[in-house]
C-alpha positions, 0 to 999 in steps of 0.5 A: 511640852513633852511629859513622861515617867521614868520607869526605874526610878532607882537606875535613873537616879543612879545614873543622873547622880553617880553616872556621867551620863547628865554630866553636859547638861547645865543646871538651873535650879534645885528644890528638895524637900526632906529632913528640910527644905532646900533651894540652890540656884545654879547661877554661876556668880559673875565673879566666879566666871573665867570669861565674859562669855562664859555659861551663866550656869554651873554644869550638872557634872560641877553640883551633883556632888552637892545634891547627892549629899543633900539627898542621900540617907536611909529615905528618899525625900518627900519631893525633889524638882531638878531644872537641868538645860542644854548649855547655851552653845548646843541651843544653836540647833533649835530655831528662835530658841533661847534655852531648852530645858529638862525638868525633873519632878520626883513625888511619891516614888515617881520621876515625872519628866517634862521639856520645854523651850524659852523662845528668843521671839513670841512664835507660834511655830512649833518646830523647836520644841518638836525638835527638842522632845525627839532629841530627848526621846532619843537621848534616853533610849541611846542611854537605855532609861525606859520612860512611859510618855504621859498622853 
């Protein structure tokens, strides 16, 4: 597991929220917590699938507008924990993986990133999350998000 700070918290959120830039990740789940308390599941309803083998879950580009408007106001909320993964078909990359997963903890005034993986088999081989915590590393420095890994 990788962990690190968002430096610009503010241009992060911009960027996550406005932006496009998240837009290919899958959403997985949401708890705010401001003027109330929120949870929204991203489980896309069976019903609500154009095919069998479509994603299970919504992508971040179809729910952003929906957090937005949860979020948005004179203050920011008190703490607010975003599940965002890969979907199901950019995880084939990633041996004996079955999802990877990028998670957003914002809590006084600071963005605290973590990664992580759901292997499809117990293994001790690290090689997966290695993977996953380089390609994120580069995916936010491609998207200049200054971040302060956390030791």
């Amino acid at each position: 597991m990788l962990a690190f700070t968002v430096n610009d918290t503010k241009t992060f959120m911009t960027l996550l929220l406005k932006g496009d830039t998240f837009d290919h990740f899958t959403f997985r789940q949401a708890e705010i917590n401001s003027y109330a308390s929120i949870h929204i599941n991203g489980q896309k309803d069976d019903d609500m699938k154009d095919s069998p083998d479509d994603e299970n879950y919504c992508l971040w580009s179809e729910i952003k507008s929906l957090l937005f408007q949860a979020i948005k106001g004179k203050r920011p909320p008190k703490s607010m924990k975003l599940v965002l993964s890969l979907p199901k078909d950019k995880t084939a990359c990633f041996p004996n993986t079955k999802a990877v997963f990028l998670n957003l903890l914002f809590r006084e005034h600071t963005l605290l990133c973590t990664t992580a993986i759901a292997q499809i088999n117990f293994s001790m081989n690290k090689e997966s999350e290695q993977l996953w915590e380089e390609k994120i590393i580069l995916f936010f420095r491609k998207h200049n998000i200054g971040i302060e890994i956390q030791k």
